[in-house]
C-alpha positions as CSV (number, residue, x, y, z in Angstrom):
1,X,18.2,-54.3,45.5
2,X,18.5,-55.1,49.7
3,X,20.7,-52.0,49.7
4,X,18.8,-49.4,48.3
5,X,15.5,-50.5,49.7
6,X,16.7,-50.5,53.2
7,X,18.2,-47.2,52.9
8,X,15.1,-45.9,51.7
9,X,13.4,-47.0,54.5
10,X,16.3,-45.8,57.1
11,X,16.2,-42.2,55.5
12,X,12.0,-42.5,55.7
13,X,12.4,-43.3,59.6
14,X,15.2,-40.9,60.1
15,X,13.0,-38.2,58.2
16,X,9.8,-38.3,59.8
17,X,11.6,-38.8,63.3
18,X,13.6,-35.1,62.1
19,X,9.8,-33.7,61.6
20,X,9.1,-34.6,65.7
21,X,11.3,-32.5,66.9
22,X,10.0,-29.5,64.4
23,X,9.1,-26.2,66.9
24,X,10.8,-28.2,69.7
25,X,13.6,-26.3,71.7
26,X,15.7,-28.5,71.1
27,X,19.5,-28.6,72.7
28,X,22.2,-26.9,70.2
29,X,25.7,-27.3,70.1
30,X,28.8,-25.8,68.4
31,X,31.1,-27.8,66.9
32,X,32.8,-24.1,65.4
33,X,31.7,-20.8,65.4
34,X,28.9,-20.9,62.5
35,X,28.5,-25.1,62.5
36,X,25.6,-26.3,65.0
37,X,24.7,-29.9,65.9
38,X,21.2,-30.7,67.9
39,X,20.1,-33.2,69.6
40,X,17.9,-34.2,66.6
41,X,21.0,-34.9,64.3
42,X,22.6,-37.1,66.8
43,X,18.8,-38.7,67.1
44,X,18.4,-39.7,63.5
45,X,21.8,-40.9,63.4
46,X,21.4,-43.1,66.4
47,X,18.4,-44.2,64.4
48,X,19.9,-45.1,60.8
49,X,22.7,-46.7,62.3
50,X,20.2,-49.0,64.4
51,X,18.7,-49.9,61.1
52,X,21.8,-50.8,59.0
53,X,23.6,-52.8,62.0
54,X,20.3,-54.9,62.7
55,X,19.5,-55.4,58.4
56,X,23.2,-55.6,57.4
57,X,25.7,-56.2,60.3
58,X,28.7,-57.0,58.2
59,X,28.6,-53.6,56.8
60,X,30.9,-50.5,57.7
61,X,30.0,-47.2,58.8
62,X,30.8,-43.4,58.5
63,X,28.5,-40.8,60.1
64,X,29.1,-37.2,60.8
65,X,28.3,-37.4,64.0
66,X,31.2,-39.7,64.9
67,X,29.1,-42.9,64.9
68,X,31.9,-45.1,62.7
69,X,32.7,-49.0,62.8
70,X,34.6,-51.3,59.9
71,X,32.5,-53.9,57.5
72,X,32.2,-54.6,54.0
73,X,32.0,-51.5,52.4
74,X,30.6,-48.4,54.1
75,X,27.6,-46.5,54.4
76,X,28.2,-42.6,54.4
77,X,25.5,-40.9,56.0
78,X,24.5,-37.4,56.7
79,X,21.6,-37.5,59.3
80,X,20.6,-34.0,59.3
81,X,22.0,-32.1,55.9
82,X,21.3,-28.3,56.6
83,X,21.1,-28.1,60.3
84,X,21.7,-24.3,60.4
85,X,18.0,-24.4,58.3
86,X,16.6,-26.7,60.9
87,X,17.7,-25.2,63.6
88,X,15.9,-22.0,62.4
89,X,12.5,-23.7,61.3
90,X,13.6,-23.0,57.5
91,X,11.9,-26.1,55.9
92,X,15.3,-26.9,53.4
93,X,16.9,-30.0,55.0
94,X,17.6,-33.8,54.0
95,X,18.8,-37.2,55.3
96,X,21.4,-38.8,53.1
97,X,22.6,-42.2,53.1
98,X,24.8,-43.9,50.5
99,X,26.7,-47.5,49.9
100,X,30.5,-47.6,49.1
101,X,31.6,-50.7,48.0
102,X,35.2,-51.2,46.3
103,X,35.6,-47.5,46.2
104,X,32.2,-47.0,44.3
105,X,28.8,-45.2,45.6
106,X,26.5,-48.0,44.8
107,X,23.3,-46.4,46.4
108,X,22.0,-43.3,46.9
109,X,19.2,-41.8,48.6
110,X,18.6,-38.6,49.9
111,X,15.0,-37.9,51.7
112,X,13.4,-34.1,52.2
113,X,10.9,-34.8,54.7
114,X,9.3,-30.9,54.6
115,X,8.2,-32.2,51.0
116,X,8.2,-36.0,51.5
117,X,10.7,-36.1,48.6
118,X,12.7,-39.5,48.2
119,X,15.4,-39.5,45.6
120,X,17.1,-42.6,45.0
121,X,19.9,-44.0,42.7
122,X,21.3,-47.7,42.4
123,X,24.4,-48.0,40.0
124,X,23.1,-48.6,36.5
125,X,19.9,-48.1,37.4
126,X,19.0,-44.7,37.0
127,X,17.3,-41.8,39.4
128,X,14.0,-41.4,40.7
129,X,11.9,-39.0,42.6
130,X,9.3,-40.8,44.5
131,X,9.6,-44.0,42.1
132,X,9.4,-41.7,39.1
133,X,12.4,-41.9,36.7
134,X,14.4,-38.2,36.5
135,X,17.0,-36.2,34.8
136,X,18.5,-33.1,34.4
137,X,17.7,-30.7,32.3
138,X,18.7,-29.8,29.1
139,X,20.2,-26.0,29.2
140,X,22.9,-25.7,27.2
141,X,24.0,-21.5,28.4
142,X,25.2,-20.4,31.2
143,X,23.0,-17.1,30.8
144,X,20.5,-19.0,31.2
145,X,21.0,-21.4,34.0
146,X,19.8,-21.6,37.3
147,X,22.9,-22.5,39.7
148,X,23.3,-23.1,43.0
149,X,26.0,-22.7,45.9
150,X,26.8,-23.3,49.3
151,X,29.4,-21.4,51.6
152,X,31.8,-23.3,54.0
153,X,31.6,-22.9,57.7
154,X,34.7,-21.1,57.7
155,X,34.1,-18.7,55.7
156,X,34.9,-16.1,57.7
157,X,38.5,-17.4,57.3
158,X,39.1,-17.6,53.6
159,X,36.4,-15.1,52.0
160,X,39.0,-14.9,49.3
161,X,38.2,-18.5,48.3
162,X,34.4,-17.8,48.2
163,X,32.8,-14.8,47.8
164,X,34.8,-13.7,44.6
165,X,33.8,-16.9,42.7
166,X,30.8,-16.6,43.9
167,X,30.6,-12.9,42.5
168,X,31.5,-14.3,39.2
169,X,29.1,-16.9,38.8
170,X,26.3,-14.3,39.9
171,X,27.3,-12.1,36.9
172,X,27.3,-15.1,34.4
173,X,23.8,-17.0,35.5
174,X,20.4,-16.1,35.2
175,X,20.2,-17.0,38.8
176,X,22.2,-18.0,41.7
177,X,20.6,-19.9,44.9
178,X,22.0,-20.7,48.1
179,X,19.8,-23.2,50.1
180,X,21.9,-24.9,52.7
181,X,21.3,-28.4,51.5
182,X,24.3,-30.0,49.5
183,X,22.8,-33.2,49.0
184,X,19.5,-31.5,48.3
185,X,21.5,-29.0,45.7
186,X,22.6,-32.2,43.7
187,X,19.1,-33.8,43.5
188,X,17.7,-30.7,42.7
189,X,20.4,-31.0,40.0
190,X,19.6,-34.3,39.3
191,X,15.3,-33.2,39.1
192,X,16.4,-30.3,36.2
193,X,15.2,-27.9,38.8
194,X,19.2,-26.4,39.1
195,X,21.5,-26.6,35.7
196,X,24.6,-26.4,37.6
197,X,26.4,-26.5,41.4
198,X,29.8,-25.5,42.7
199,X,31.0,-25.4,45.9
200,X,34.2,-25.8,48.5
201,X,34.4,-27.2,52.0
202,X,32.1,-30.1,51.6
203,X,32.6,-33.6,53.8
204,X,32.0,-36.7,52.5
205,X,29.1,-37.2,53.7
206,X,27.6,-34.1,52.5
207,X,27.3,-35.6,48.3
208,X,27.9,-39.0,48.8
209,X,24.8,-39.9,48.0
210,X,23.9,-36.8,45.9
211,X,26.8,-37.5,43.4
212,X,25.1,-41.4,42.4
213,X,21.7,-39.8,42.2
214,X,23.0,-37.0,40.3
215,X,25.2,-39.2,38.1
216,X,22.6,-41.8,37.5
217,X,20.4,-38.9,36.5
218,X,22.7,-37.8,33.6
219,X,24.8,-35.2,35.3
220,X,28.3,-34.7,35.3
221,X,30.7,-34.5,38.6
222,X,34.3,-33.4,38.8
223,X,36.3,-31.1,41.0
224,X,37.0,-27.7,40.2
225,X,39.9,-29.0,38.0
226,X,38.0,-31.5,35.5
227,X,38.6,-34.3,37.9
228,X,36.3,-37.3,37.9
229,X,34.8,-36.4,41.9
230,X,34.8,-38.4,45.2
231,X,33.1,-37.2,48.1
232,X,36.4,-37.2,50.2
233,X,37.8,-34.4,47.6
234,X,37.6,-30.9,49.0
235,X,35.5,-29.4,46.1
236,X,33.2,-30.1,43.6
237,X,31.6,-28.6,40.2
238,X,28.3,-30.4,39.4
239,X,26.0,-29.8,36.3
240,X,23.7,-31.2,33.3
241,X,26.5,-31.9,31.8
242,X,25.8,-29.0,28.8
243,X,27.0,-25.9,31.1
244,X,30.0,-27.6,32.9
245,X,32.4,-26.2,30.5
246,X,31.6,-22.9,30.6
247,X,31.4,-22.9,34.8
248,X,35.2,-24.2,34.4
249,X,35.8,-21.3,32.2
250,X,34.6,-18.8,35.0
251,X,36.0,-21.0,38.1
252,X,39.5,-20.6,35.5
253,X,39.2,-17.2,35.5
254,X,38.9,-16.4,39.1
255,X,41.8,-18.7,40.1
């Protein structure tokens, strides 16, 4: 599939060029108090968006930097997913590109250069990890789950929305993580390595591409409410599909 191949080799470019500036001082920015942009997000951008308009100029566009133009469908790209880790030489941090077409993610790929990790999803197609089939795992209790979590940037103005879910979901798990990386929470998702995600705040771009991969993987997506999820909602509840209803139960509870 042209698609997916060419985003694999956009997120591969965009990954290694992210590596390059690794132990750089690099310029940082503040687009809010607690939500940085460098130099190197605004780099790889640049770069996937070079890619897609030379291989596919008919195509639309939707970056988080700003970069944006009109086609046939739309790529949604994150160019630097978990800048605050970057930024701090915390090795947790992706590219994701995806494909919308007709209101559909088509492709997905999400690349962790630290570990040369390249997950990929086509629609119908299922996941894969380096060209090796995945899926998620097969924990059916919540007591036993590994989830994971992220915290919006503005969490300083609505802790109330946060930190008392997230409370919860710490007294029901075996474990809870927080990593920094949506679209690497939902392939982690996707790889069995997490049973189950929540989280509020998110951008599109942020599990575009992570909700394909961790769909195609077996997964289940929704918002908080049971919802079938689109990455333009505000909120999403990801799992294996065998602990989702219980998280409902607990994200029930707290509301």
């Amino acid at each position: 599939m042209k698609e997916l191949e060419i985003a694999k080799r956009a997120a591969l470019e965009a990954g290694r060029l992210l590596l390059s500036y690794m132990g750089e001082l690099i310029n940082i920015q503040y687009k809010g108090v607690r939500d940085p942009v460098s130099e190197a997000d605004k780099a790889s951008e640049a770069l996937i968006a070079s890619i897609i308009r030379e291989e596919l100029p008919d195509h639309g566009f939707l970056a988080e930097e700003k970069t944006q133009w009109e086609g046939r469908g739309r790529w949604i790209v994150d160019p630097l997913d978990g800048t605050v880790n970057f930024a701090h030489g915390y090795p947790s941090f992706s590219v994701s590109i995806a494909y919308e077409l007709e209101g559909r993610m088509t492709v997905g790929v999400v690349y962790d250069p630290c570990r040369d990790e390249m997950f990929s999803a086509a629609e119908g197609m299922g996941t894969k990890l380096n060209e090796k089939p995945i899926k998620v795992s097969e924990t059916s209790e919540l007591i036993r789950s590994l989830l994971v979590t992220g915290f919006p940037y503005d969490i300083d103005q609505r802790p109330e929305q946060v930190l008392p879910l997230f409370n919860r979901f710490v007294l029901a798990a075996q474990g809870v993580r927080r990593d920094g990386s949506a679209a690497l929470d939902l392939c982690y998702l996707a790889a069995g390595r997490f049973d189950g995600y929540w989280e509020r705040g998110l951008k599109p771009w942020d599990t575009a591409a992570g909700m394909l991969i961790l769909k195609e993987a077996g997964g289940t997506v929704t918002n908080f409410e049971g919802a079938d999820y689109n990455p333009f909602m505000d909120e999403i509840l990801a799992s294996n599909g065998k602990v989702h209803g219980e998280m409902q139960k607990i994200i029930k509870a707290e509301s």
